[in-house]
C-alpha positions in Angstrom: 82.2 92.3 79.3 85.0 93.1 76.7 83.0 94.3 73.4 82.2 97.9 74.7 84.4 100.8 74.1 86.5 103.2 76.4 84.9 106.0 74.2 82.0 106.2 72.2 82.5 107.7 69.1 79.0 108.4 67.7 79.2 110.3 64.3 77.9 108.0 61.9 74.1 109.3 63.8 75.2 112.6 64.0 72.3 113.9 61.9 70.2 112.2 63.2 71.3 113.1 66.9 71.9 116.8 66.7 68.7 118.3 66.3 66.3 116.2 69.0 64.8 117.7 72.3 64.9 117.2 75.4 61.7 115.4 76.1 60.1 116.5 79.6 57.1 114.2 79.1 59.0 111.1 79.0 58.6 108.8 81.9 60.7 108.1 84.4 61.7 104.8 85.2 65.5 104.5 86.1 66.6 104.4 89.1 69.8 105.9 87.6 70.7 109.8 87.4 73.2 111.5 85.2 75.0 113.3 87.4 75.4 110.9 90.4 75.5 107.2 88.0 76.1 108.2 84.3 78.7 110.8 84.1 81.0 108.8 86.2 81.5 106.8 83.5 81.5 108.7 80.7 84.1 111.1 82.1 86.2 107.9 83.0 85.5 106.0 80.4 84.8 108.5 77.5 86.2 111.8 78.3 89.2 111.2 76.5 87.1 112.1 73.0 84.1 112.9 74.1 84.7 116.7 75.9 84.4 119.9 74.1 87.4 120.5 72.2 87.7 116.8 71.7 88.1 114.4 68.4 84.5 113.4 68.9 81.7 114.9 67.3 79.8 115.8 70.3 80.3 116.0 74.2 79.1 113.9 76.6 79.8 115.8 79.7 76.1 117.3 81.2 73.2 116.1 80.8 71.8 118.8 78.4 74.8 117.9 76.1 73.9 113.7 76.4 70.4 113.6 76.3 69.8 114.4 72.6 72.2 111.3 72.1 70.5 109.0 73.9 69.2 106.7 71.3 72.5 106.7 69.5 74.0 105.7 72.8 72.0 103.2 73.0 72.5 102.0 69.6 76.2 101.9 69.6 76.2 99.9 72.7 73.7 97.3 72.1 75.7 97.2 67.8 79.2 96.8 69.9 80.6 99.4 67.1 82.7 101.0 69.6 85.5 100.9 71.4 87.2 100.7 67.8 89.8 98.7 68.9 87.6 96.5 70.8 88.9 92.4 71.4 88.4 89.3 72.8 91.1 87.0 73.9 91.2 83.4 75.2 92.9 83.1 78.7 95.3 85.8 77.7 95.2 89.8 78.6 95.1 92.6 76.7 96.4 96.2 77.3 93.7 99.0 77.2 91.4 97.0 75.2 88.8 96.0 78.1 85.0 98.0 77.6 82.6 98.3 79.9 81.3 96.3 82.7 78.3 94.3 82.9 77.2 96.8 85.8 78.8 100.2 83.5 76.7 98.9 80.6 73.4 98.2 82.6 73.0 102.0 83.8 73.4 103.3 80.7 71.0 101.1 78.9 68.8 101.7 81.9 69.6 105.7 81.8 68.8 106.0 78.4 65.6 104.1 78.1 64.1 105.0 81.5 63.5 108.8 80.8 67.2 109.9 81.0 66.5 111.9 84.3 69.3 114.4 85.0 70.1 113.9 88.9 71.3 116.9 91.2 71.7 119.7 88.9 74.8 120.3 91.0 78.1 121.1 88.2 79.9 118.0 86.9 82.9 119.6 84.9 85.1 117.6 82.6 88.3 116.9 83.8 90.8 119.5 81.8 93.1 117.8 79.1 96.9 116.5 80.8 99.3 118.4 80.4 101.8 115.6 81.1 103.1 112.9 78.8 101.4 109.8 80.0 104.5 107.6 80.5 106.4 110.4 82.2 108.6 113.0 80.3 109.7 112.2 77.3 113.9 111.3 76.6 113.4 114.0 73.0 110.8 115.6 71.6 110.6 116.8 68.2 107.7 119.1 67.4 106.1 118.9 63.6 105.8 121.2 61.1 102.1 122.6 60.9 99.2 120.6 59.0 96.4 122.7 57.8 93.0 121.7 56.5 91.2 123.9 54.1 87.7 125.7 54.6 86.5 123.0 52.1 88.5 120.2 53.2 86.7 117.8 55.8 89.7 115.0 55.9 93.3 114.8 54.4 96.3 113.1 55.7 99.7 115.0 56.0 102.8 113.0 55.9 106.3 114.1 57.1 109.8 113.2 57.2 111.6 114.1 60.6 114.9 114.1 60.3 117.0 112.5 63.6 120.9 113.7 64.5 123.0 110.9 65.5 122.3 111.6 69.4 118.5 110.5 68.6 119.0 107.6 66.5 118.8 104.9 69.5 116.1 102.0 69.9 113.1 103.1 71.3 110.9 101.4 73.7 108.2 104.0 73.3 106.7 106.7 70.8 103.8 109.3 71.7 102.0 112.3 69.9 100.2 114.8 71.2 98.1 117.1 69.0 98.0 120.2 68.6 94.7 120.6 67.8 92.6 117.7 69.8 89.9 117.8 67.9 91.4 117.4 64.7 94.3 114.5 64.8 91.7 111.2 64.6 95.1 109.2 64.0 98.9 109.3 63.8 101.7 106.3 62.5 105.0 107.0 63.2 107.8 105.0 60.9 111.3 104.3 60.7 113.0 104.5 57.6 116.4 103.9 56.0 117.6 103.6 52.6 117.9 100.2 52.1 115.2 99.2 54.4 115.5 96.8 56.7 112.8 93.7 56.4 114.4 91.8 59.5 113.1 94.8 61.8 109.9 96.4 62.9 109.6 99.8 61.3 106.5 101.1 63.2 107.4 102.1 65.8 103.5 104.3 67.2 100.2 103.6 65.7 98.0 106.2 67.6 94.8 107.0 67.9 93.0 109.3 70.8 92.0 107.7 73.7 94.6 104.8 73.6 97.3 104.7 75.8 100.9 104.4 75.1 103.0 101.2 75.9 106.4 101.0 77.0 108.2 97.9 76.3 109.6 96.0 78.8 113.7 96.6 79.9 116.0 95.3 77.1 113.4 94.9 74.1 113.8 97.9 71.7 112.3 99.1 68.0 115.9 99.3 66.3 117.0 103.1 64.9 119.7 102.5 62.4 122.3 104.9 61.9 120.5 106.3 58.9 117.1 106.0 60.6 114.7 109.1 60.1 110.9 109.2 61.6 107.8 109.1 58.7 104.9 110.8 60.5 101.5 110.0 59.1 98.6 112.1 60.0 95.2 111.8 60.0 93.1 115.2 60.2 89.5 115.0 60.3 87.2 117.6 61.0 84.1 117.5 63.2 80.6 119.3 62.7 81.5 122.4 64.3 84.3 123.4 62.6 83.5 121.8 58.8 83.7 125.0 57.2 86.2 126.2 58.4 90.4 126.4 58.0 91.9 124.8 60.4 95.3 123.4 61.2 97.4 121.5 64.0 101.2 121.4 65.0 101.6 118.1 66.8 104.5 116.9 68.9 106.3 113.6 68.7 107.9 112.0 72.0 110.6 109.7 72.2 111.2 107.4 75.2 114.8 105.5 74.4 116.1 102.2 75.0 119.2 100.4 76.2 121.5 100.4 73.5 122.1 96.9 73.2 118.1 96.5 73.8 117.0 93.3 71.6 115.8 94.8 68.3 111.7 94.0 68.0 110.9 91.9 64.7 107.5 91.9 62.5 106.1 88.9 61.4 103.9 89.3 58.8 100.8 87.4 58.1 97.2 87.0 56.7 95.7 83.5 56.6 98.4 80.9 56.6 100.6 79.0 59.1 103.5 80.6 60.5 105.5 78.1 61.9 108.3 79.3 64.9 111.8 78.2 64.2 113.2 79.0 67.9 111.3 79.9 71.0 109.9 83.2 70.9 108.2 86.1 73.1 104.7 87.6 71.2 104.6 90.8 72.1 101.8 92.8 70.2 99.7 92.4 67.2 98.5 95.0 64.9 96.2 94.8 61.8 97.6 97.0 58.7 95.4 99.5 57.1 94.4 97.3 54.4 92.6 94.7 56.9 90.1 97.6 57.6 86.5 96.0 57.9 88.0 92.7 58.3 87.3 89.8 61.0 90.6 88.8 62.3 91.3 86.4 64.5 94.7 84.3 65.9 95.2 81.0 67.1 98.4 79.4 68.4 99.0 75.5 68.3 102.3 74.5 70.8 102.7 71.2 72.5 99.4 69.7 70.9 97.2 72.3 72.5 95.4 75.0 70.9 94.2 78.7 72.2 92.6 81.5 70.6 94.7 84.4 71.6 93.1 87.6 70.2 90.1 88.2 68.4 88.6 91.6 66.6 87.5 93.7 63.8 89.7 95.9 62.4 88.0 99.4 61.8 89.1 101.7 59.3 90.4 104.4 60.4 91.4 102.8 64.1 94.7 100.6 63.6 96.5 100.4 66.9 98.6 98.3 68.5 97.2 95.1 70.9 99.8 94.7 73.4 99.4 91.1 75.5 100.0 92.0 79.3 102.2 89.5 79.4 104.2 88.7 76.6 103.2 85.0 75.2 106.1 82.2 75.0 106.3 80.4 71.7 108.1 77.3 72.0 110.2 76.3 68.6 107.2 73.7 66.7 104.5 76.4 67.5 102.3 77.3 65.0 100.3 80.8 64.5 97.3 80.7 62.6 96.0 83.9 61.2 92.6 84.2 60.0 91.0 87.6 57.6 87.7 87.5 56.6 85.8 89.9 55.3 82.1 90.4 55.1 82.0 92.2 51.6 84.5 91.2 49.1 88.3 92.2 50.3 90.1 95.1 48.4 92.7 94.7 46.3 95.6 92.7 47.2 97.9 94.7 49.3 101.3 95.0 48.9 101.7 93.9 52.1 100.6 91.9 54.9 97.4 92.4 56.8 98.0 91.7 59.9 101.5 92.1 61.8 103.3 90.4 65.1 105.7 91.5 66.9 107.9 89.5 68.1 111.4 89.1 69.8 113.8 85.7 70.3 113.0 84.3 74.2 116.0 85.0 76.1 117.9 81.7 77.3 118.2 80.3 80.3 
């Protein structure tokens, strides 16, 4: 089962949620308890978001806190609104994009619509927040400059310009954040920029967003630095519920992971729905959808030696672009052809100034 989330981020029925009861009088007819079949996977599957503290509007971490939700649960499951980032691919897979299992989905359906009976009242604590970087410690770090949020304010987005010495400007074959304030950051884009800008290149180097996992690319593959190179940080701060009237504010940090220097420089084709013919055989590495594509049915097909294959499928969601990294990266032989398709189920926004979706790409090495 690949349309169910890694965290379910129910807001849109907050209202809705917040204020029902636990209902003793409800019969019982699952088989499954919260603490010994439920919580297993929402802590493994949801906790990054879904804990107090967290970027999601509620926790799901005892079954006091989950019950109340339980229609909205069920909702959001049976709607596939979540994971965000949710995809389908043909034959090829997928980094951090899988959902739930067929078994992981049929106890929470089950749970919620057969009484949602708590289990052994024993404690089921949330796993603390990492203090470790997720792809070990970081090569730099450069901490931000704080972001505040007014008392009126529910949502603005902060942008800053972090200057590198010459030590830090290197390729990069990884960029994390990690907020300050978890439950505020709902999503980050880290840039490289250089005056005049280099087209040839990819410039985003991090699209992140909680709950995903960072990707390291593989030895000798690099996002290029150039010599003038300086990081854009683009933040998203949204507030939840609890704290909407209040000031708040968040100091993230930025980690760098660096390349080989004579790592091959990563290179963005963009597209939207057209033909993209490969001149020379080439590795596909990842595939991102630009903010513009948000609400927008994408889905790519690649043609090579007379054969065709879908090899990612999804809806972009606004507010959720991030990266699809392919396991393996997928050889394009010269004559290939990439077939991007957008489609919208309202009419599409303006035209952007750029592309809607983006590959990334890198020449295959010969042999």
């Amino acid at each position: 089962m690949r349309t169910i989330p890694a965290a379910l981020t129910l807001g849109v029925v907050l209202a809705a949620g917040a204020s029902l009861p636990l209902d003793a009088h409800k019969p019982i007819t699952s088989p499954y308890t919260f603490t010994e079949d439920v919580l297993p996977i929402l802590r493994d599957r949801c906790g990054a978001c879904h804990v107090a503290g967290g970027p999601a509007p509620m926790p799901l971490t005892t079954a006091e806190e989950t019950v109340p939700w339980g229609e909205s649960i069920r909702l959001e499951l049976i709607a596939g609104h979540m994971p965000p980032w949710s995809a389908m691919s043909g034959g090829t897979r997928l980094r951090h994009a899988e959902g739930l299992s067929a078994r992981e989905l049929n106890v929470l359906l089950t749970w919620v619509t057969g009484g949602t009976p708590p289990g052994d009242a024993k404690a089921a604590a949330a796993a603390p927040p990492s203090t470790e970087w997720p792809l070990g410690p970081p090569d730099l770090t450069l901490p931000l400059p704080e972001a505040s949020v007014a008392a009126d304010q529910s949502e603005v987005t902060r942008e800053f310009v972090v200057p590198l010495d010459a030590a830090a400007r290197r390729p990069l074959r990884a960029v994390d954040l990690r907020p300050g304030t978890r439950s505020l950051v709902r999503s980050a884009r880290v840039a490289v920029r250089s005056a005049p800008a280099r087209t040839d290149v990819e410039r985003v180097v991090a699209l992140w967003v909680p709950g995903d996992h960072p990707v390291s690319l593989p030895a000798g593959i690099g996002f290029a630095v150039p010599a003038d190179g300086e990081l854009v940080v683009t933040l998203r701060l949204k507030k939840t519920w609890e704290h909407e009237r209040e000031a708040m504010s968040d100091r993230s940090t930025v980690a760098l992971y660096f390349a080989d220097a004579r790592a091959t420089a990563v290179a963005s084709v963009g597209t939207d729905v057209t033909h993209e013919t490969i001149k020379v055989p080439t590795r596909l590495f990842a595939v991102y959808p630009t903010a513009a594509a948000a609400g927008a049915k994408i889905s790519i097909d690649v043609t090579a030696d007379g054969a065709a294959q879908r090899i990612l499928e999804f809806t972009a969601q606004r507010g959720w672009e991030r990266r699809y990294w392919f396991v393996q990266p997928i050889e394009l032989p010269a004559g290939a052809t990439i077939q991007t398709s957008v489609k919208f189920d309202s009419l599409p926004p303006a035209r952007p100034d750029g592309p809607l979706v983006v590959l990334n790409v890198v020449p295959t090495p010969p042999r």
